[in-house]
C-alpha positions, 0 to 999 in steps of 0.5 A, a space after each residue: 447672672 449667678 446666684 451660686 454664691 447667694 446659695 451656697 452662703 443659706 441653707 433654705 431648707 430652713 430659711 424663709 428666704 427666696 430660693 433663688 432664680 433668675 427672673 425674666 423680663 416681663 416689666 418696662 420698668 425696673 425696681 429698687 429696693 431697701 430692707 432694714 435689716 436688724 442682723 449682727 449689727 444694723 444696716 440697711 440693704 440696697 437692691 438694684 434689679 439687673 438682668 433677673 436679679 438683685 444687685 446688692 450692696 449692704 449701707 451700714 448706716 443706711 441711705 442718706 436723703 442729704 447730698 452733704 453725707 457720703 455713705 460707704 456701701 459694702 458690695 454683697 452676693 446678687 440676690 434673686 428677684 423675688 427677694 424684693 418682697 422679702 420680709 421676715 425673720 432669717 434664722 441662725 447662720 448668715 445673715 441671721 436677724 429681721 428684715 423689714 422693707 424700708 423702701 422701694 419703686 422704680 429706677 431708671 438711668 438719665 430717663 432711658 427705658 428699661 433695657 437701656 438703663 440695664 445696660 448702663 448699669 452693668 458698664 457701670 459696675 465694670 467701671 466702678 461708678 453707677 448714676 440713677 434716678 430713684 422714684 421710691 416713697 422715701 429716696 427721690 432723685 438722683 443717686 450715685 455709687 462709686 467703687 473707692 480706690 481701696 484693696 478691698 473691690 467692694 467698698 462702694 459710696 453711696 450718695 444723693 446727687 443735688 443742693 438740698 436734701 429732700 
């Protein structure tokens, strides 16, 4: 994974951003994350450990618990691992604004082990439509994404699976 576009898009001589590598594998299970972030507008910022980094998609009216409610999540730059703990203030430039851990734990795929859930995840994101499980403070259950059939490749929904919401 590459996080040339991560880089290019920061300048971390002044960001308190992580720098930016590509974590090894050393964990049997694999992490999410979602950071409030109080940039040009709110959203929130959705992260899915894949192979070191952080998949990311941006859900500008943040995540819903309610399986009614579909939520447009906007694909962004892989984000490198240790961005996960990230919380603080991003200064003028991309990004620029205050992010705050909203929630994070552990996913997996239909209960398979890490490398198997990876696996997974990345057919998923070649064929438009991700399913997993969140184990975090705040989301539980089962989630999706899945690309939509616009111009745009990364505008994603982003959904609870299930009857009620938690």
């Amino acid at each position: 994974m590459s996080l040339t576009k991560y880089k290019s898009k920061r300048n971390l001589k002044v960001s308190k951003e992580p720098r930016g590598r590509v974590r090894k594998k050393k964990s049997f299970e694999l992490i999410f994350v979602i950071q409030k972030h109080h940039a040009r507008s709110l959203h929130y910022d959705f992260r899915l450990e894949v192979e070191g980094v952080l998949k990311s998609w941006a859900i500008p009216k943040g995540p819903s618990r309610d399986p009614q409610v579909k939520r447009l999540a906007i694909r962004v730059e892989d984000h490198p691992y240790a961005y996960k703990d990230f919380e603080g203030e991003i200064p003028s430039g991309y990004g620029a604004g205050t992010v705050k851990i909203w929630d994070h734990g552990t996913y997996s795929v239909d209960g398979a082990d890490a490398k198997e859930s990876e696996k997974l995840i990345k057919e998923g994101l070649r064929k438009g439509s991700l399913h997993f499980f969140l184990k975090g403070k705040k989301l539980k259950g089962e989630f999706s994404l899945i690309r939509m059939k616009t111009l745009k490749e990364n505008q994603w929904l982003f959904m609870k699976k299930g009857k009620h919401p938690l």
